[in-house]
C-alpha positions, 0 to 999 in steps of 0.5 A, a space after each residue: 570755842 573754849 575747851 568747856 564746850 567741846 564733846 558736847 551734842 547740840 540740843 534741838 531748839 524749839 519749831 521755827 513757828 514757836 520762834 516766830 519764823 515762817 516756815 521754808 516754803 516747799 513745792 506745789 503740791 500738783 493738781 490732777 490734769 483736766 481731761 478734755 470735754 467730748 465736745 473738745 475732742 470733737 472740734 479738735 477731731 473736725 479740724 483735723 480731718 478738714 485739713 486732711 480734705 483741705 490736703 486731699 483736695 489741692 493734691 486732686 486740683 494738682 493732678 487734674 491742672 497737670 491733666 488738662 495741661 498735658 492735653 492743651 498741649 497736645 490738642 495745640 500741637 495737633 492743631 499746628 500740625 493740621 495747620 501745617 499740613 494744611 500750607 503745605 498742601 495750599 501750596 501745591 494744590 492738585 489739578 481739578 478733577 472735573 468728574 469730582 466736582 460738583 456742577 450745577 445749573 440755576 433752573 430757567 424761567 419754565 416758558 421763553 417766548 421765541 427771540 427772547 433772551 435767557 439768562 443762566 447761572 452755573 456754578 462749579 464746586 470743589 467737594 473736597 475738605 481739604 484738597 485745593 485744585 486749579 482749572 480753566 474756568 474761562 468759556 471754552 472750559 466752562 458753559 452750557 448745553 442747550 437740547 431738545 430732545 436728542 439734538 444740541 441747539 447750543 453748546 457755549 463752549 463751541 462759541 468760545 473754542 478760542 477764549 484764551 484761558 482763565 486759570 482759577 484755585 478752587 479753594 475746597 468746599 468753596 464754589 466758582 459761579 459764571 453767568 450765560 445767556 441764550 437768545 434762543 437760536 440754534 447754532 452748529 458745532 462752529 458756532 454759526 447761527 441756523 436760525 430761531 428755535 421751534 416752539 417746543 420743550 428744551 433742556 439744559 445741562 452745564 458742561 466743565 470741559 468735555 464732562 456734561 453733567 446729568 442734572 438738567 432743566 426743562 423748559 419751553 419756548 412759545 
């Protein structure tokens, strides 16, 4: 720069437009923000609150699965324990006890004609739900007795005093039934045949050991 020149202030040249040069380009002026409609807030506002249900609702199917869980569970372990228990008391059943039993007899035909033969059904039943019990079911244990009025015509099990033994377990609420016959004669505490029933009214009852039962039959012989 010659000497001439120095101390000398710059003079301002004329607008850049004035020389044909484009302004420098400067920030956007910013545009006021558009609130959302009523109608956004409100869809914005139902998807919220069906995420909160959707949230709501797994946590209440959580704790009600948990629940029934638990209870499967124990309902399982309840019922193999019963199961158990249950073995275990098959495995040692109990004597019967004869007055606990139930004992019943099929009603006979109501009129016999003398020298005919009867046929009787009985049936011994264990009442018990759960108790299993063993007894001798054979023909000396198990059979019927035959009255009329006061007086015993026929008692089976004195006609099978020696049968040898017949041992059965009466699973519970399970029945044992056997078959008699009576040719309508009378017959002694030995067994020995006296000769033909008088016409008359007859009774039957079935007998388990020494126990006779209380339920009886009428019927007549011609």
């Amino acid at each position: 720069m010659s000497a001439s020149n120095r101390g000398t202030s710059r003079r301002p040249g004329p607008p850049r437009a004035a020389r044909g040069v484009p302004p420098r380009a400067g920030r956007p002026i910013p545009r006021g923000k558009k609130r959302p409609t009523q109608k956004v807030f409100f869809y914005r506002r139902l998807l919220v609150f069906g995420i909160l249900l959707a949230v709501l609702a797994t946590i209440v199917w959580g704790i009600l699965a948990a629940i029934n869980y638990v209870q499967a569970v124990k309902e399982v372990q309840a019922e193999a324990q019963r199961k158990k228990a249950y073995k275990e008391r098959i495995i040692e059943p109990v004597p019967c006890d004869v007055k606990m039993l139930k004992k019943t007899v099929a009603s006979p035909p109501q009129n016999v004609d003398a020298g005919k033969t009867i046929e009787f059904d009985v049936e011994v039943y264990n009442p018990s739900i759960d108790v299993p019990c063993t007894m001798d079911a054979s023909n000396k244990t198990i059979g019927i007795v035959i009255k009329t009025g006061d007086v015993t015509v026929y008692d089976s099990t004195k006609c099978h005093a020696k049968d040898d033994d017949l041992q059965i377990l009466l699973a519970p609420e399970l029945d044992y039934k056997k078959h008699f016959t009576w040719n309508t004669k009378n017959y002694d505490d030995t067994c020995k045949e006296q000769g033909e029933s008088l016409p008359g009214t007859y009774r039957v009852s079935m007998k388990v050991g020494k126990e006779i039962a209380r339920e009886e039959h009428p019927f007549v012989i011609n």
